[in-house]
C-alpha positions in Angstrom: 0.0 0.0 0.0 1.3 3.7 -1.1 1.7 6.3 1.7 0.8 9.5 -0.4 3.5 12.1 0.2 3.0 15.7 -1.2 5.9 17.8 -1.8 5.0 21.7 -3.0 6.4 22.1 -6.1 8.4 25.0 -7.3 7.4 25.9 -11.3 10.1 25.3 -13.5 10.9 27.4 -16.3 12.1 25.2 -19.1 14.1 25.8 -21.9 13.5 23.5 -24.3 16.1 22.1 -26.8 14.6 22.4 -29.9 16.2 19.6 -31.2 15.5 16.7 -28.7 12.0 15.3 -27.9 10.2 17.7 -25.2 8.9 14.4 -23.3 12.3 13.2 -23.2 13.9 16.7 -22.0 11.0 16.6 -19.4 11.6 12.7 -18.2 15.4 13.2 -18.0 14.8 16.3 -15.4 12.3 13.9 -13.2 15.1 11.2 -13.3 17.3 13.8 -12.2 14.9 15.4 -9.3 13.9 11.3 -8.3 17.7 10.1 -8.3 18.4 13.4 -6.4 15.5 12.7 -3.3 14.0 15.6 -4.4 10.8 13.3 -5.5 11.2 11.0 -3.0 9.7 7.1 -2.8 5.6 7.8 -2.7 5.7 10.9 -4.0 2.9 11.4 -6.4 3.8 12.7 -9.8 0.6 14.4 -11.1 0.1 14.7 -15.1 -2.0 17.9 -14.0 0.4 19.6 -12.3 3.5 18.5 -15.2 1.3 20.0 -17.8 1.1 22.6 -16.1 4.8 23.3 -15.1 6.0 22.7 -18.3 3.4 24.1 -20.6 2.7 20.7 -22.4 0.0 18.6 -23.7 -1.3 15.8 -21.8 -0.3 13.5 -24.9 3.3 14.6 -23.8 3.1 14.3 -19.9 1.4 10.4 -20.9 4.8 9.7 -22.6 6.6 10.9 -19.7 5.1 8.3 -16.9 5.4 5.7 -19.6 9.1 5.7 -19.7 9.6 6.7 -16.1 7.1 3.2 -15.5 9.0 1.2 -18.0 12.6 1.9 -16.2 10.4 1.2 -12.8 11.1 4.5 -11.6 7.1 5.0 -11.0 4.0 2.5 -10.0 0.6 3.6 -11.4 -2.5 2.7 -9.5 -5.3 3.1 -11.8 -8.1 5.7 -9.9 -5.2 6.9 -7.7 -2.4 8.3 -10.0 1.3 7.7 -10.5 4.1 7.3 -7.8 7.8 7.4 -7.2 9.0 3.8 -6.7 10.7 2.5 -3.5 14.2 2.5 -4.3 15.9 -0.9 -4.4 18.8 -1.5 -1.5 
């Protein structure tokens, strides 16, 4: 069972590189801000409050948590939303 832990976030102005993917500039910086503790284990990455940060569509933010998912860097629990993963020891 997920304890929910909310962490206010600061917005992040982006500056996109124009020649790179913007869901994969945006996944490396969660990577980054995960490895870092910043997002620590249970904390709930929102696709609201992404698209809203980085000025993207949802489309975008949905190919986001499907990487971070895929590397096993998030858990989604359908009707509850998308988590940072307990780190492995």
């Amino acid at each position: 069972m997920f304890e929910c832990v909310r962490v206010h976030m600061v917005l992040h102005v982006m500056d996109f590189d124009p020649t790179r993917p913007k869901w994969t500039q945006i996944a490396d910086l969660l990577r980054e801000r995960i490895a870092t503790g910043e997002y620590p284990p249970h904390f709930m990455i929102s696709e609201k409050q992404m698209e809203q940060e980085f000025g993207v569509a949802r489309l975008t933010v949905r190919k986001v948590t499907r990487a971070l998912r895929e590397e096993g860097l998030i858990v989604t629990t359908p009707g509850m939303g998308s988590f940072v993963a307990k780190r492995e020891q």
